[in-house]
N, C-alpha and C positions, 0 to 999 in steps of 0.2 A: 411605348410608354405614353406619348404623347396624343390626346385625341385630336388634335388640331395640328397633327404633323401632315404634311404635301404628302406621304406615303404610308401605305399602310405596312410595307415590303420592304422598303430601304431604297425604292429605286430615285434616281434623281431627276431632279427636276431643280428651277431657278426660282428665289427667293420669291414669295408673293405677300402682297399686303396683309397683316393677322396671322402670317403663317408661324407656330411654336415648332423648331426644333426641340429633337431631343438631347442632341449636342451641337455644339461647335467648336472648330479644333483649330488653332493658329499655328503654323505650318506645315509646309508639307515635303519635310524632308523624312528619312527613315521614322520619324517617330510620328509625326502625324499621319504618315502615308500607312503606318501598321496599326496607327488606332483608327482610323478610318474603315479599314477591312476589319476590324473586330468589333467594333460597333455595326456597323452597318449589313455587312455580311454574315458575324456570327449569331447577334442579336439581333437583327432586322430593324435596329433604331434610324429614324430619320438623323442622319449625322451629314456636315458638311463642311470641310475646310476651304478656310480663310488663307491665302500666300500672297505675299506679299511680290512676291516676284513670279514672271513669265511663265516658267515652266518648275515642276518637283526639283528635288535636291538639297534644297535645306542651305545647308554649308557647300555643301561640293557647287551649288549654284553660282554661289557669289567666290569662291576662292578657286581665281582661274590665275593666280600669278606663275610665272616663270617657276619648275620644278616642285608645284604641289602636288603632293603624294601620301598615300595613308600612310599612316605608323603602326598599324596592324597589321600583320601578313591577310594575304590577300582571302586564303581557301575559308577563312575566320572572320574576316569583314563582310556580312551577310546574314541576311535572315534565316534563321534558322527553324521557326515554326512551321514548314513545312517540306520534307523530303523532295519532293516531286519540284517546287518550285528551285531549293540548290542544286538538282543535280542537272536543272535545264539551263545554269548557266555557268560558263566557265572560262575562270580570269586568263590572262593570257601573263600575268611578272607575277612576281612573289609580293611587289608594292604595288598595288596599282596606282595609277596616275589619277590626277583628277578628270580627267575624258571619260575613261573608264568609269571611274565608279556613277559618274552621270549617266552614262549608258546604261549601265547596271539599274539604276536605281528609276528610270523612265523606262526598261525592261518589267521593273517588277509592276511600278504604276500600270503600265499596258494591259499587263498579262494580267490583273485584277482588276483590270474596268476601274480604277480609282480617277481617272482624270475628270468624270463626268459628274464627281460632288466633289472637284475643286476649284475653287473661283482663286483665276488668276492677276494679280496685277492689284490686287486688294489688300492694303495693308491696314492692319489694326490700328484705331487711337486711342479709345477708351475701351473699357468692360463696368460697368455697374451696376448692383446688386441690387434687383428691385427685392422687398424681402416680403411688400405686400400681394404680388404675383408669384413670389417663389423664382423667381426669373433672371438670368443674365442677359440684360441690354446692350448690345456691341455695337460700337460706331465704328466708322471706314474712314478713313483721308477723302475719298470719293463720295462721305454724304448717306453711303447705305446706312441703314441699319433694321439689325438683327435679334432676333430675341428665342434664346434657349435656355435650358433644363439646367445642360451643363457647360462647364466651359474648361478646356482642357487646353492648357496649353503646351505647344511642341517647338518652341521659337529656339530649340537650341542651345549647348551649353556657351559655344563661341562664335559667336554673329554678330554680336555689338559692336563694329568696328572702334577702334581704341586711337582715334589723331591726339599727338600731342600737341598740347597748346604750346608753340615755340612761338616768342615773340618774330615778327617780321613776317610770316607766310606767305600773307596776303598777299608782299611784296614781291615772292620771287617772280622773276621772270623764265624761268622755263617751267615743267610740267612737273608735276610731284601728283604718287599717286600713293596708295592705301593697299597692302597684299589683300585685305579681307573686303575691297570692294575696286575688283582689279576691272579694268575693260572688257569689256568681251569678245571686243576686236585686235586685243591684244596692245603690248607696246613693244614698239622698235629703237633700241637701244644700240641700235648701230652708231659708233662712232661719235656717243653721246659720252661727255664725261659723268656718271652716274653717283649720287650718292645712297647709300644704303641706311636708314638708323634703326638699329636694334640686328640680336642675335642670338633671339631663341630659337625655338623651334622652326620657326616659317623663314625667318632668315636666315638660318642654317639652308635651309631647302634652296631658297632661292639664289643667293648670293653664286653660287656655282654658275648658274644657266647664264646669270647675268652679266659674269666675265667675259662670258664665251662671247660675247657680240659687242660689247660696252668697249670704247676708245678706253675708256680706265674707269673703275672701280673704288672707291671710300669707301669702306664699311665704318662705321662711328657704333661701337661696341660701349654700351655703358658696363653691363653685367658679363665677362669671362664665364662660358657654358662648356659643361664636359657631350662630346658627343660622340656614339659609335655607328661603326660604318655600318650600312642596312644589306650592304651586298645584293641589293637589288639585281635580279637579275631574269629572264624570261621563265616561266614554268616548263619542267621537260615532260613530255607525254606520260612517264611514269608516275610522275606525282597528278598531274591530270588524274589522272586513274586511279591514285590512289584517294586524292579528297576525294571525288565523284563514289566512288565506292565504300565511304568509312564517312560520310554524313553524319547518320546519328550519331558515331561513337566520338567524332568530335564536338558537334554541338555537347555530346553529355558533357565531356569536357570543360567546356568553355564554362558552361554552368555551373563546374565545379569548385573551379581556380577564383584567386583573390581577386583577379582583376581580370578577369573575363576571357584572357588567352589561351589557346589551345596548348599549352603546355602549364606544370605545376613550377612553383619555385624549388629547388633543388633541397633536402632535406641534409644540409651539413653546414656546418659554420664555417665562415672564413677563419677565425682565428682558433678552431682548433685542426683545420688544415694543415700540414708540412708548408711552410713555405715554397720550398719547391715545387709539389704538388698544386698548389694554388694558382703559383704561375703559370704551370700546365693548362690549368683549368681556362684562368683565365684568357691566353694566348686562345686556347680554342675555342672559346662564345666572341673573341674578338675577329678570329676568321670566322668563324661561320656570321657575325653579324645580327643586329636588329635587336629589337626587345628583351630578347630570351638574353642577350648577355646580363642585366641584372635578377634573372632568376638563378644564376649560379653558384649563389650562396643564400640561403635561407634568413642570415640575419642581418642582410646589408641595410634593410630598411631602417631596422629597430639598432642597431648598436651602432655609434659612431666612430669604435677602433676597428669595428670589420667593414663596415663603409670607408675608413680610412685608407683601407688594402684596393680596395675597385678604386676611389676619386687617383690615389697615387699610380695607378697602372696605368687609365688613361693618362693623365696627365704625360705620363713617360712618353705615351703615344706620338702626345702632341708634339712633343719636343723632336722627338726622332722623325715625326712628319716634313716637319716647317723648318727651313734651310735657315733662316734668319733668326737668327738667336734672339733677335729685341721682340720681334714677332712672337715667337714663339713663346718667350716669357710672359706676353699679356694677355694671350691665347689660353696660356696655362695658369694666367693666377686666377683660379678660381676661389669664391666666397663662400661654399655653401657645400653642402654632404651631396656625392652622387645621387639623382635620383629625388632629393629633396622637390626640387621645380621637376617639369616637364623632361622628360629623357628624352635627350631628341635623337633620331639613327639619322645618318646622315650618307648621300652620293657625293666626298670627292671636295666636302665642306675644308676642311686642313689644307690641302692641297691646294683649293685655290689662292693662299697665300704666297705660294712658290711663284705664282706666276707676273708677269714683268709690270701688268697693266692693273693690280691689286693691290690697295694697300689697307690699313687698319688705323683707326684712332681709338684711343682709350680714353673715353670722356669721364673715367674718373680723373685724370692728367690735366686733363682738357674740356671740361664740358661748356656745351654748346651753351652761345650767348642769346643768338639769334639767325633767325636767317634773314638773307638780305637780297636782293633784287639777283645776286648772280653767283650765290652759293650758301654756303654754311659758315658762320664766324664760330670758331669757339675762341676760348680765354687765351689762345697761344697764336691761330693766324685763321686768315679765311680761307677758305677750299672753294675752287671754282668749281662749279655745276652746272649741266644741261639738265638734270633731272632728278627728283630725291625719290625715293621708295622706303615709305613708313610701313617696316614689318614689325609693329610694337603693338600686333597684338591686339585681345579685346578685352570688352569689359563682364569678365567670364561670368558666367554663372546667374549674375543678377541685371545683368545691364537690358537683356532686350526684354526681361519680366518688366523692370523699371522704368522703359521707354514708353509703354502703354500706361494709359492713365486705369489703373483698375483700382476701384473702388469694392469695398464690401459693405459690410450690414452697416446703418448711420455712413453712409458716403463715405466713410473712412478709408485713404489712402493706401495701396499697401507701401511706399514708400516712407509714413507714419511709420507703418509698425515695424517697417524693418531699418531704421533710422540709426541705429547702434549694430546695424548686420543683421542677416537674414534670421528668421524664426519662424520653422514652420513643424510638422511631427512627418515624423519618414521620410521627409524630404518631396512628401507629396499634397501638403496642406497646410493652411493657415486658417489661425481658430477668427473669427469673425467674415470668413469669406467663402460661405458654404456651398456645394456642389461647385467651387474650381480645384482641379487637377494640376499640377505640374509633371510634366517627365523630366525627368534626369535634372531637376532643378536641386540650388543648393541644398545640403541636408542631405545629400544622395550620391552614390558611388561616382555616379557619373565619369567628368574627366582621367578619374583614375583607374576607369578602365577601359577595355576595347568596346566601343560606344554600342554597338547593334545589343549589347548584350542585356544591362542594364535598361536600356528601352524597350526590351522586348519584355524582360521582367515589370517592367513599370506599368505597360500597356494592359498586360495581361491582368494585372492583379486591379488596375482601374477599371475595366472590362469585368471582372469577376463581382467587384464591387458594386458596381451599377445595374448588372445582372443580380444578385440580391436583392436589391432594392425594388427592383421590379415585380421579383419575384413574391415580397414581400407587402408590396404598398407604400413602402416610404418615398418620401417625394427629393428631404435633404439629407448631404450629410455632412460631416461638421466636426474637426479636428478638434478635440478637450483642450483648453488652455495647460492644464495639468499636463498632459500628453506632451503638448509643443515643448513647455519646460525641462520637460525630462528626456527628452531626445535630443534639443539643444545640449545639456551637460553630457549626452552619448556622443555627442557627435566632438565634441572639444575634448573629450576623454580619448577618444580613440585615433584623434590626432597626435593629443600627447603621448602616447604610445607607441612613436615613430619620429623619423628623424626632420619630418617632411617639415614642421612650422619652425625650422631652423633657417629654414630660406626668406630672410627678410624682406627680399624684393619680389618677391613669389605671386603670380598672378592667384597662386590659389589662397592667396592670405589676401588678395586686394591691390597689394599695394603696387600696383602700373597704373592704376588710379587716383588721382588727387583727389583728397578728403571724404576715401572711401573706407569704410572702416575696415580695421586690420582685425580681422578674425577669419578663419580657417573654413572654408567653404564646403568642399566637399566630406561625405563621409568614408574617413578613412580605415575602417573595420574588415574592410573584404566583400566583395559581391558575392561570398557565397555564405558567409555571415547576414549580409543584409537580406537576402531572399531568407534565411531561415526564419529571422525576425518578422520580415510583411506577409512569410504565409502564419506563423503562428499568431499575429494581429489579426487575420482573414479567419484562420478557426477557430479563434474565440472571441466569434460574436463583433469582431471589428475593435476590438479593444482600444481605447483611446479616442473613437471616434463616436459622436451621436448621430445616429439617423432616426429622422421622426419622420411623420408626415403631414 
């Protein structure tokens, strides 16, 4: 596209003075590392990413805590645009670990020559829209800068690390660290008195590992979380052989489903089920484990008295798990419908309550005052600590868009416009800030489903888009105000059409955030809804969207 791109071919080379890309892509985890090869490779455009960290991986880079692991089954967590590429690599658990998927995912960068238009150790500060060059101006923490076409961002839906502002911090005297910006040399929690805060997802994951080594354990639980066991456990030869053989017909799959996993939600209602029958059902998605247990009934999402059937089963779980009946009450008072927040599968999460060196706080009973030079005070006593571990999470969806100073057309902020919560059309644009892309940004199925899928969808349809343009002469392209407006009321529409914005403390409503606004972030309509919607924007004519030149 570009006549003053370094290549004519795509091949790479390092930034030179006056040099225009045709894009630039901020990170390089699965989503910029696939818009990378489909710009560069399928188009031949001078493209090249910006990461901010050492090596590819995105998320799987920074979240090396104690028992981080996918929530996808493994044969499904992967790219899927190309046969030849899944069938040359093959997971070894049904969860993979975070090692693993680092592997995997510096397997595919290898195996596609991506590493050599990725600049590492580079992390973004600004983007601003020159509108008299047509141009995106990128600054670096390190001073570079950059100037291209496009600018595409891939910085992930959960990467913003989330520290809560506790008064005292500063003060403790032992180490406290962060799950979502853990060491890379690990931490030794040998014979450390350990405290844990928060108990979602990541803390469900880790708190297990942490026992296993830790002199003694505090978990400080604000929110009671329903969790099922993931059954993690190695791949046997024959399932090897069977994804390796049945590729396409899962990928078709995956493309099919609400939320991107290789299975459908079960087409029966919990409540016109036999009770007995139900139980049945239910006992067996509870042995078999992971995700698939809430597609066992079709209306758990949207009805709150057959979500009432799933939260009450677990819950019995918990109860029949955990020997301590005080424990297990606070364990099991949950606030919120199954499935509402993040469903987290869990290894062995209940269980480590039984053990001698674990114990639990309920900061709704008790919340924390502050910390202090040699532990945690809440409102009731202080807890001695050699060490805290804040798994509370990030600032989903908008936080690492918002960390970068990106400006559009008249210098305008996007933190401006998204000042009452985010506003953009398909979850791929914002109207005054022409030629930038988001993947998997709010407005977009994103976290609600199995990640590789919706990115792949995202990449390709921004790839198809830009290839028009080319194709065409146009230089911008540029989300209708009208457009953002009406996909804004799509997207709070088909929230409310579910039980999900019930969960008041729901990181997908905001609020793990202080004075972030409470509105419903991702879009809740189905990924296989949402691709039907952005290909029929695509065939007509880009609907919603103006491109000129």
């Amino acid at each position: 596209m570009a006549t003053t791109s370094p290549l004519a071919n795509g091949a790479a080379q390092q930034p030179q003075a006056g040099v225009i890309l045709d894009a630039l892509i901020i990170g390089a985890g699965f989503a910029g590392m696939y818009q990378l090869h489909c710009l560069r490779d399928r188009l031949g455009l001078a493209a090249q990413v910006l990461e901010a960290a050492a090596g590819v991986g995105g998320t799987w880079y920074w979240n090396r805590y104690p028992g981080a692991r996918c929530d996808s089954e493994s044969h499904a967590y992967r790219f899927s645009f190309s046969e030849e590429l899944a069938r040359a690599w093959q997971w070894s658990e049904r969860y993979p670990g975070q090692p693993e998927v680092l592997r995997y995912l510096n397997f595919v960068a290898d195996r596609l020559d991506l590493k050599r238009d990725i600049r590492f150790n580079t992390r973004v500060e600004s983007a601003c829209w020159d509108e008299a060059a047509k141009l995106w101006q990128v600054s670096t923490a390190s001073g570079e800068r950059h100037r291209a076409r496009f600018l595409i961002t891939a910085v992930g839906c959960l990467s913003s690390a989330n520290i809560p502002d506790i008064p005292g911090l500063e003060s403790f005297e032992g180490r406290w660290v962060h799950t979502g910006q853990w060491p890379h040399e690990g931490v030794d929690f040998r014979g450390l008195r350990v405290g844990q805060v928060g108990t979602g997802s990541t803390g469900i994951q880790c708190a297990p590992v942490i026992a296993e080594t830790a002199a003694h354990l505090t978990v400080f639980q604000r929110t009671a979380n329903y969790s099922v066991p993931a059954r993690n456990a190695p791949l046997t030869d024959e399932f090897k052989r069977y994804a390796r053989d049945n590729v396409a017909e899962i990928s078709r799959t995956m493309r099919a489903t609400r939320n991107g996993h290789p299975f459908f939600d079960a087409d029966r209602s919990a409540l016109a089920t036999p009770p007995e029958e139900r139980q049945a059902l239910y006992d067996a998605a509870w042995a078999k484990g992971g995700l698939q247990f809430r597609a066992t009934f079709g209306d758990i999402i949207s009805n709150l008295e057959a979500n009432k059937t799933a939260a009450d089963f677990i819950r019995a779980k918990i109860r029949g798990i955990v020997r301590d009946p005080v424990t297990a009450a606070k364990l099991a008072d949950i606030d919120h419908p199954y499935a509402a927040k993040r469903p987290p599968i869990d290894s062995g999460y209940f269980e480590t309550f039984n053990r001698d060196n674990v114990a639990l706080v309920d900061l709704r009973a008790e919340p924390i005052e502050r910390i202090t030079p040699r532990g945690i005070r809440t409102s009731r006593k202080e807890y001695a600590l050699d060490a805290i571990v804040f798994a509370t999470g990030f600032d989903g969806l908008t936080g690492s868009l918002l960390a970068m100073d990106i400006r559009g057309r008249g210098d305008t902020p996007l933190g401006d416009v998204w000042r009452d919560g985010p506003r953009n059309y398909l979850g791929l644009q914002v109207t005054g800030f022409p030629n930038l892309f988001m993947i998997t940004g709010p407005g977009s199925p994103s976290v609600l489903c199995n990640m590789p899928v919706p990115i792949e969808q995202h990449v390709e349809w921004i790839t198809g888009c830009i290839a028009r343009m080319r194709d065409t002469g146009m230089r911008q392209v540029e989300a209708r105000a009208e457009a953002m407006d009406a996909w804004v009321a799509k997207v709070n529409a088909a929230a409310a059409a579910t039980l999900l914005p019930m969960a008041a403390h729901s990181w997908y409503m905001g609020a793990n955030i202080p004075g972030k606004p409470r509105v419903f972030l991702p879009y809740a309509g189905g990924m296989a809804r949402y691709r039907e919607i952005c290909d029929q924007v695509a065939a007509n004519h880009y609907e919603g969207f103006t491109l000129s030149d």
